[in-house]
C-alpha distance (Angstrom), angle and dihedral (degrees) to the residues before:
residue distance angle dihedral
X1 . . .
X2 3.75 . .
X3 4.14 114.6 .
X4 3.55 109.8 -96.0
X5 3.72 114.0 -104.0
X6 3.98 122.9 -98.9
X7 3.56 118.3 -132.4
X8 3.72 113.2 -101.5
X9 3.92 139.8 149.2
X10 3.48 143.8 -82.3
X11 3.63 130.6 -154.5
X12 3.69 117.3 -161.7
X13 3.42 101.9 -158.3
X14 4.33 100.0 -151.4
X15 3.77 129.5 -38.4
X16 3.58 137.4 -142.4
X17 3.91 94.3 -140.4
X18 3.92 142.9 78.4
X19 3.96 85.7 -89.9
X20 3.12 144.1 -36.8
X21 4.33 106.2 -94.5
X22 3.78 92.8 119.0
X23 4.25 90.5 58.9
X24 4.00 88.5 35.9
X25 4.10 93.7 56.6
X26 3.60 88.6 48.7
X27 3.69 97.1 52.4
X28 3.55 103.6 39.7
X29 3.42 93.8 41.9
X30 3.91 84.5 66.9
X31 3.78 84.9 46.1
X32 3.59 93.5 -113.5
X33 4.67 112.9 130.5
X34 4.05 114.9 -117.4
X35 3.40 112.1 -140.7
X36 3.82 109.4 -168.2
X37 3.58 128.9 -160.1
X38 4.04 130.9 -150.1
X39 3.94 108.3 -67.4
X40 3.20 89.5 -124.5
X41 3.94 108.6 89.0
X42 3.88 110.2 -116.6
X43 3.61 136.2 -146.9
X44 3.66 117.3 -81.5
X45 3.92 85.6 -109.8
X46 3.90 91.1 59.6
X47 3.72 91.5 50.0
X48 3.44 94.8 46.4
X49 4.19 92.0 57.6
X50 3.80 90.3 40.3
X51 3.76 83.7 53.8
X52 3.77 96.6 47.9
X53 3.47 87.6 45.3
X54 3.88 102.6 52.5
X55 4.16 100.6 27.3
X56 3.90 93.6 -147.5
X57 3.66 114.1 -158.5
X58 3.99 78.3 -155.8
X59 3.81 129.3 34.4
X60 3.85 118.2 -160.9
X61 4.39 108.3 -159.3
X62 3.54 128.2 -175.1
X63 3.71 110.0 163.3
X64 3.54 102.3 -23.7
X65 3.86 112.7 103.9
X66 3.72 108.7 -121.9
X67 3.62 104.3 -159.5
X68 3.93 141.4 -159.0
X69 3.54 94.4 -97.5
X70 4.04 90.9 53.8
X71 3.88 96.2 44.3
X72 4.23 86.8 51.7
X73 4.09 83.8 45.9
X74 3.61 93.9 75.6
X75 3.77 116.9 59.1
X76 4.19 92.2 -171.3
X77 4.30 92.6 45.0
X78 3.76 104.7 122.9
X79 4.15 96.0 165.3
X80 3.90 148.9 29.3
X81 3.32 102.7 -168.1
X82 4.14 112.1 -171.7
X83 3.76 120.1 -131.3
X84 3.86 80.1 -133.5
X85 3.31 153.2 5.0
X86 3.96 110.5 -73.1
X87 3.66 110.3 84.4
X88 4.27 93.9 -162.9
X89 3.89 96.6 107.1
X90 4.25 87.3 50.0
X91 3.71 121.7 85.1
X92 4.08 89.4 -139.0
X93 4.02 88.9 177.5
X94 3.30 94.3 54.4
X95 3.54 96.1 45.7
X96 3.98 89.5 49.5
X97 3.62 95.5 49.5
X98 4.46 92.0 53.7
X99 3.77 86.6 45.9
X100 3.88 88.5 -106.6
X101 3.91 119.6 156.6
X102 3.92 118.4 -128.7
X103 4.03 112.2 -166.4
X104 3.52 134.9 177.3
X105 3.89 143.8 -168.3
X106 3.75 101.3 -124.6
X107 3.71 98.1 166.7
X108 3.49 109.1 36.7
X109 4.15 98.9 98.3
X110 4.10 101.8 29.1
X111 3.78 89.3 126.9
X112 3.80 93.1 44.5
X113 3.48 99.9 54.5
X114 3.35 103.0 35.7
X115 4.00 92.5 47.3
X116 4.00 81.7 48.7
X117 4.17 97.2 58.9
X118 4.19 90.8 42.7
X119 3.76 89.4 50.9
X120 3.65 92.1 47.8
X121 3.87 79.0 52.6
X122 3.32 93.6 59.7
X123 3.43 88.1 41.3
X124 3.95 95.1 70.0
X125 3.95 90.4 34.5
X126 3.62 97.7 60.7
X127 4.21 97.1 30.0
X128 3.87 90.8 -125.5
X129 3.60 96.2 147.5
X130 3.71 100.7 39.5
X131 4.15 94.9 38.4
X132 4.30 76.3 50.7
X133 3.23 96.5 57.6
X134 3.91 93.0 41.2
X135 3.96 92.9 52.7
X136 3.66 88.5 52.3
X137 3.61 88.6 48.4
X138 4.25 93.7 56.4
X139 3.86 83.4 -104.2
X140 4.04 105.1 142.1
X141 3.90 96.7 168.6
X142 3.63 114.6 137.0
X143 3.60 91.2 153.7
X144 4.16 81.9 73.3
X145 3.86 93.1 65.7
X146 3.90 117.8 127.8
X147 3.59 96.7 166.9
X148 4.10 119.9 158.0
X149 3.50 127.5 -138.8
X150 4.10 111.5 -109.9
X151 3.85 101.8 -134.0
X152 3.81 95.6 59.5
X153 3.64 93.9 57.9
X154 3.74 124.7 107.6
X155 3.82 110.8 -152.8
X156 3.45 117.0 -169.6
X157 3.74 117.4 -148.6
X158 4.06 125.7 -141.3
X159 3.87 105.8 -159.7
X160 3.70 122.1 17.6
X161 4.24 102.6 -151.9
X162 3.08 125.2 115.4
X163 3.86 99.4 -48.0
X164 3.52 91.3 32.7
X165 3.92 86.9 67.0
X166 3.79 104.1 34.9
X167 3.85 87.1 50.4
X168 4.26 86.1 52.2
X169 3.81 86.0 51.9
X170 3.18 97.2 57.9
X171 3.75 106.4 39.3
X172 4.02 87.2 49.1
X173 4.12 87.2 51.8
X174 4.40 80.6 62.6
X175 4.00 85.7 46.0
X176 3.71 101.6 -104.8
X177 3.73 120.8 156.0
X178 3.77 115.5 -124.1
X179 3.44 149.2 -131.1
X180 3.48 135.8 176.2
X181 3.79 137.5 -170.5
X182 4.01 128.9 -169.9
X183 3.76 133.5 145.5
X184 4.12 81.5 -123.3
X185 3.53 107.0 40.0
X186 3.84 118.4 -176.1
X187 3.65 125.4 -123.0
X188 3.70 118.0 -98.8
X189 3.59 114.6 -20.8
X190 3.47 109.7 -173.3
X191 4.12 115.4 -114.0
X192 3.82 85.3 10.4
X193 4.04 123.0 111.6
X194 3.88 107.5 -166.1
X195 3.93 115.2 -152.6
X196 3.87 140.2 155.3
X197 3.32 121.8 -77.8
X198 3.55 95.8 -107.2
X199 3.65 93.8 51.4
X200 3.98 86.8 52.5
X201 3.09 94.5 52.1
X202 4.00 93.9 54.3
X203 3.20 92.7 40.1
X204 4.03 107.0 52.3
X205 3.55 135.7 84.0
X206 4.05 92.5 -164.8
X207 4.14 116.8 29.9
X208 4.17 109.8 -164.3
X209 3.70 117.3 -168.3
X210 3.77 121.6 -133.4
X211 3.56 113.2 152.8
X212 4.04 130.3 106.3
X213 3.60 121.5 -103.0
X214 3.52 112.5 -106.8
X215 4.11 137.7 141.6
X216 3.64 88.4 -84.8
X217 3.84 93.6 47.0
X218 3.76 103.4 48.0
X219 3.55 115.8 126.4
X220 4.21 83.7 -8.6
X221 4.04 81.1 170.2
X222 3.83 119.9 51.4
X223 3.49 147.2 141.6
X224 3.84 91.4 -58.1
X225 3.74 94.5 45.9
X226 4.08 95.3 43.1
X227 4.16 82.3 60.2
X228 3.88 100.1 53.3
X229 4.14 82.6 52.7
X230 3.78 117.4 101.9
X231 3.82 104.1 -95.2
X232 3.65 106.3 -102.0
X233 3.43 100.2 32.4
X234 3.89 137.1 140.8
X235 3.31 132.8 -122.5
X236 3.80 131.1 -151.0
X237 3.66 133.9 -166.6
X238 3.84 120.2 165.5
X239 4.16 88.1 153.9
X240 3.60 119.5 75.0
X241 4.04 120.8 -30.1
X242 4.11 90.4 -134.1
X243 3.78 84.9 80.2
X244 3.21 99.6 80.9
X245 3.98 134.9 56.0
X246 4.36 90.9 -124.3
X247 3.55 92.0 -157.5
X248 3.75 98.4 44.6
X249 3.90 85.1 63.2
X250 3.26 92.9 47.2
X251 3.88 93.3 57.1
X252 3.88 87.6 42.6
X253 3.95 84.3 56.3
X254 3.86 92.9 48.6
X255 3.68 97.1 43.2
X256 4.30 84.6 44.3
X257 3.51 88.3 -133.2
X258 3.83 83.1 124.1
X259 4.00 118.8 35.2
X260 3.40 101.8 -168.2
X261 3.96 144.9 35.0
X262 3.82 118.9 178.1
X263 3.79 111.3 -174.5
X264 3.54 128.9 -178.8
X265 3.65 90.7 168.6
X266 3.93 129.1 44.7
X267 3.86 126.8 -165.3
X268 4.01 87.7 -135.8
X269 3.63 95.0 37.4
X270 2.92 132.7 177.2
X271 4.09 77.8 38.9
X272 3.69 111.0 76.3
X273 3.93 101.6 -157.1
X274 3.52 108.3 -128.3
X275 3.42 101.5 -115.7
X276 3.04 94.2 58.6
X277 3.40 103.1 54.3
X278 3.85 89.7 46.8
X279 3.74 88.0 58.9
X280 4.41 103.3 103.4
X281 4.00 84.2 -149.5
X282 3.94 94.6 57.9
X283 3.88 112.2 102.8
X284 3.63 102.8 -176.0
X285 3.88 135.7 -178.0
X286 3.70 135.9 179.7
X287 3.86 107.9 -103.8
X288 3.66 92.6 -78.6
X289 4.08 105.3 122.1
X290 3.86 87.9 109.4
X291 3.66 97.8 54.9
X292 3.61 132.3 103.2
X293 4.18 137.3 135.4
X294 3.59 85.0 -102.1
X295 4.51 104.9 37.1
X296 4.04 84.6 42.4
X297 3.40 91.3 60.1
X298 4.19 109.6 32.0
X299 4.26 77.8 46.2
X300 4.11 92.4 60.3
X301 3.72 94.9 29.9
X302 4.25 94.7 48.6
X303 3.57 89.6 39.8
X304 4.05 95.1 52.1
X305 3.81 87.0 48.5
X306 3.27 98.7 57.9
X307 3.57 94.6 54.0
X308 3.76 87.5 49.1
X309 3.81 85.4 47.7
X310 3.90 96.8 61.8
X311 3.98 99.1 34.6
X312 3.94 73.7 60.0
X313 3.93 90.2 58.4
X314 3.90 93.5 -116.7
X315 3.97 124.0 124.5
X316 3.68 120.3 -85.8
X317 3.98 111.0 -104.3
X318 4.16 80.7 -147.0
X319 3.69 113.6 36.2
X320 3.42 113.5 172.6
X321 3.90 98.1 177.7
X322 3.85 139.0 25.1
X323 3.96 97.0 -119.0
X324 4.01 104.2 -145.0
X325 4.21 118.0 -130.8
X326 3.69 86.9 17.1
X327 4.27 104.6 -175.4
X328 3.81 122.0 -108.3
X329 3.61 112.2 -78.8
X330 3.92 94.9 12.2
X331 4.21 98.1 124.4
X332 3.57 96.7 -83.2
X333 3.76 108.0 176.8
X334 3.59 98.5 -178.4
């Protein structure tokens, strides 16, 4: 039998909810405390007081970056467990080196997302959003229509996970042909042609970004990568807004090299630089392509657990790292 676990607190950093009941029930129903910073996220400096303050044995993150200096704050923190599934606002090294678990829920908002990029697809197709904002405007110009016709679209594909493929499912039920780039491609999918990026890039009428931001990933589509695109193309990113070189696209707009950019995610956000949002072809929305009534709350429920789960001793469902000098009884798989 695994020893029981000891009481011990939580922090949850910020939230991107009403409140924070659904992580609370979970904790203290494990007889752990919650402690819950402002929804808001904070700057690293504010977590890392709140952190010295409250010496979590478990800290719950959002958005808010949760740095070296907090995870070395707390001598009794065993986990950092992400209220997603990015890892770019975590120092994971850090966390590795102390023996410090970092988890993530990297399946809980597949459908979302990917049903978020195709409609944003559609989107651009059909004109909704500009026609929209024309209609509004005391515009009534159908005459001005240059829409396209779904199933002769290629779409190339950056990152083929989970996403990746349940975004290719969907645009090949409409008839698109597609393309797919990643650094570890999988053997013969079905419907599926798997390239280099370059080629993609050539190649595609639409280009949807689903890859994690990393060092190698930053700004993975910039000025030279917006010219080997098909003129009048779109571009999607509903992953992380440091993949892409902002005001590269916006030149690519300008020049109409490019005619559309649909961005869930911005590298400034929540700042919308104003060229782009002066740009007609920019269909923008507030980070919100993994939410749903259901994702939002299997997300803050699955994440909670997990904490729960290792405070308990057990192994992490979601490890992200291999925390070195872990402490007996801790979950160590190895």
């Amino acid at each position: 039998m695994k020893p029981p676990s000891r009481p011990g607190t939580v922090l949850l950093t910020d939230y991107a909810w009403p409140d924070d009941s659904v992580e609370r029930s979970v904790i203290e129903k494990a007889g752990h405390t919650l402690v819950t910073g402002p929804a808001e996220p904070s700057s690293a400096g504010a977590i890392e007081k709140l952190v010295a303050q409250h010496r979590p044995a478990g800290i719950l993150t959002c958005w808010a970056p949760v740095s070296g200096t907090a995870i070395g704050t707390s001598p009794d923190l065993r986990v950092v467990a992400r209220l997603g599934v990015g890892l770019d606002n975590i120092a994971v090294d850090a966390a590795t080196e102390r023996g410090v678990w970092v988890t993530n829920v990297p399946d809980y908002c597949v459908e979302e997302v990917s049903d978020h990029a195709v409609g944003m697809v559609l989107a651009w197709t059909r004109g909704l959003a500009v026609f929209d904002r024309e209609v509004r405007a005391g515009r009534w110009d159908p005459a001005s229509a240059r829409l396209r016709r779904q199933s002769t679209l290629t779409c190339g594909i950056v990152g083929f996970g989970r996403i990746g493929r349940a975004t290719a499912r969907r645009l090949g039920a409409f008839g698109c042909r597609i393309l797919a780039h990643d650094p570890h491609p999988p053997q013969d999918v079905p419907g599926v042609e798997m390239t280099g990026l370059e080629e993609l890039l050539r190649r595609s009428d639409v280009v949807i970004l689903h890859v994690p931001l990393t060092p190698a990933t930053h700004h993975i589509i910039g000025s030279e990568q917006l010219a080997l695109m098909r003129p009048g193309g779109l571009l999607v990113n509903v992953s992380r807004g440091g993949l892409v070189d902002t005001d590269a696209v916006i030149k690519a707009l300008d020049s109409g090299h490019l005619d559309g950019a649909a961005f869930d995610v911005l590298e400034t956000e929540p700042d919308v630089p104003a060229g782009l949002s002066a740009q007609p072809g920019a269909l923008l929305t507030p980070h919100v392509a993994f939410s749903s009534d259901a994702s939002v709350i299997e997300l803050r429920r699955r994440a909670a657990e997990e904490v729960v789960r290792i405070l308990a001793g057990e192994t992490p469902a979601h490890a992200c790292n291999t925390p070195r000098d872990l402490p007996a009884g801790s979950g160590d798989p190895r």
